[in-house]
matplotlib code that plots the C-alpha trace (Angstrom):
import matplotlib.pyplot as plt

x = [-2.2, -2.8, -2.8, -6.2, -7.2, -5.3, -7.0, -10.5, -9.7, -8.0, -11.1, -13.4, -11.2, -10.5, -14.1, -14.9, -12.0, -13.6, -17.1, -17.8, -14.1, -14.3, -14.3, -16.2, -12.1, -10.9, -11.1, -9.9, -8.5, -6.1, -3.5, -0.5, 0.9, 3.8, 2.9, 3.5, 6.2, 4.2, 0.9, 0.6, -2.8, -3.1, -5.5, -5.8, -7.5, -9.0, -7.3, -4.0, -3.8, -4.9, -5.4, -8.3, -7.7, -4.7, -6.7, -9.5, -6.5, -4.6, -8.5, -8.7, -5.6, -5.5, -9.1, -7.7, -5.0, -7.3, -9.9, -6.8, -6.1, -9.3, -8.2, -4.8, -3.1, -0.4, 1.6, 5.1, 5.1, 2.1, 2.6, 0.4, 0.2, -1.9, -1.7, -3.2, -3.7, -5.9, -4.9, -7.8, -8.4, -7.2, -3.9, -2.8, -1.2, -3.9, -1.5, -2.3, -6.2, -9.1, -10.9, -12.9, -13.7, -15.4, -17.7, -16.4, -18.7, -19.9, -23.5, -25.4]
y = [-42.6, -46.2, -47.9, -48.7, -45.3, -43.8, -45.8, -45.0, -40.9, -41.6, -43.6, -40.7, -37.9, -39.8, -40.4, -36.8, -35.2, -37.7, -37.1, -35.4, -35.7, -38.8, -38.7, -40.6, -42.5, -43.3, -46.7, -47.8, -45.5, -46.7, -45.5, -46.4, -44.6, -44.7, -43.0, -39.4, -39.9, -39.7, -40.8, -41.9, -41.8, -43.7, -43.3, -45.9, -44.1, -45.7, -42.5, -41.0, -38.6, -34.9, -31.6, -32.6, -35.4, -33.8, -31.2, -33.7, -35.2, -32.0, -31.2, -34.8, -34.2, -30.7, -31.7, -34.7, -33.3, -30.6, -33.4, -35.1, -31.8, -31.3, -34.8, -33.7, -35.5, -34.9, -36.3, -34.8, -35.3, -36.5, -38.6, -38.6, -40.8, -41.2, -44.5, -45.5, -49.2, -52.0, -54.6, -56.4, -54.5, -58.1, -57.6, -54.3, -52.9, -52.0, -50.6, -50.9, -49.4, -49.5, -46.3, -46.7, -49.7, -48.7, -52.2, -53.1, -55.8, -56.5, -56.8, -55.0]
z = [51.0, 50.6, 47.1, 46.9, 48.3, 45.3, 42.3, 43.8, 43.2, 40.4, 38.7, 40.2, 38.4, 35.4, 34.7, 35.7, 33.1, 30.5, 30.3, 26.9, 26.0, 23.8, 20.5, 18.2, 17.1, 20.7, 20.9, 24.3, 27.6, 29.8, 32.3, 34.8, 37.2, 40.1, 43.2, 43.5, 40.7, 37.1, 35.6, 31.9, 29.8, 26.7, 24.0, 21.5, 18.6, 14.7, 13.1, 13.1, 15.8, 14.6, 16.1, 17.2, 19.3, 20.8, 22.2, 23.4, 25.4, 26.1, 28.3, 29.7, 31.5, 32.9, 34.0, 35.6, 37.1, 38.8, 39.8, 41.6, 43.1, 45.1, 46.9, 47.7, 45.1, 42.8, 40.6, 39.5, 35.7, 33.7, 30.4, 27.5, 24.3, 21.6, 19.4, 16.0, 15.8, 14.5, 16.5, 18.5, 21.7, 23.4, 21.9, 23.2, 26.2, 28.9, 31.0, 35.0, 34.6, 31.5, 32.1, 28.6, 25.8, 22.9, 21.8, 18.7, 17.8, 14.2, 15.3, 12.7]

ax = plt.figure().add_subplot(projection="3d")
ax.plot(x, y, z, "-o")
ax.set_aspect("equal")
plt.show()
């Protein structure tokens, strides 16, 4: 499967696994991946990780990985992390795709 072939079902099953699975503290949604080897999702989250968001990500991912499934794919280990930060959304790691952006705009 070609590259580019790959990050279109991967956008189409991420977005799938993630609709009504973000939380009200995610701030940003991002992954990598190396073909056929792994895939990492990261959340970047305004609170310390809890139960909560664990299991919110725990369902993202076995939803994603059956998404990925219906188009042949599949990856041999899958990588999750969940990261508490402040920092600017500018400042951290977006990893090889941005699958979600909370605005964080002071508008109001």
């Amino acid at each position: 499967m070609e590259e580019q072939e790959l990050r279109i079902n991967i956008i189409v099953s991420l977005q799938g696994a993630l609709l009504g699975n973000i939380s009200q503290h995610v701030r940003a949604i991002c992954c990598d991946w190396q073909t056929s080897e792994w895939f990492k999702l990261r959340f970047y989250l305004d609170i310390e990780p809890d139960n909560i968001e664990k299991e919110l990500m725990s369902i993202v991912l076995t939803e994603f990985e059956s998404n990925l499934q219906a188009f042949g794919i599949q990856f041999k280990k899958y990588l999750e992390e969940l990261i508490f930060t402040k920092e600017p959304f500018k400042a951290l790691e977006h990893l090889r795709l941005v699958a979600y952006w909370r605005s964080e705009l002071n508008v109001f």
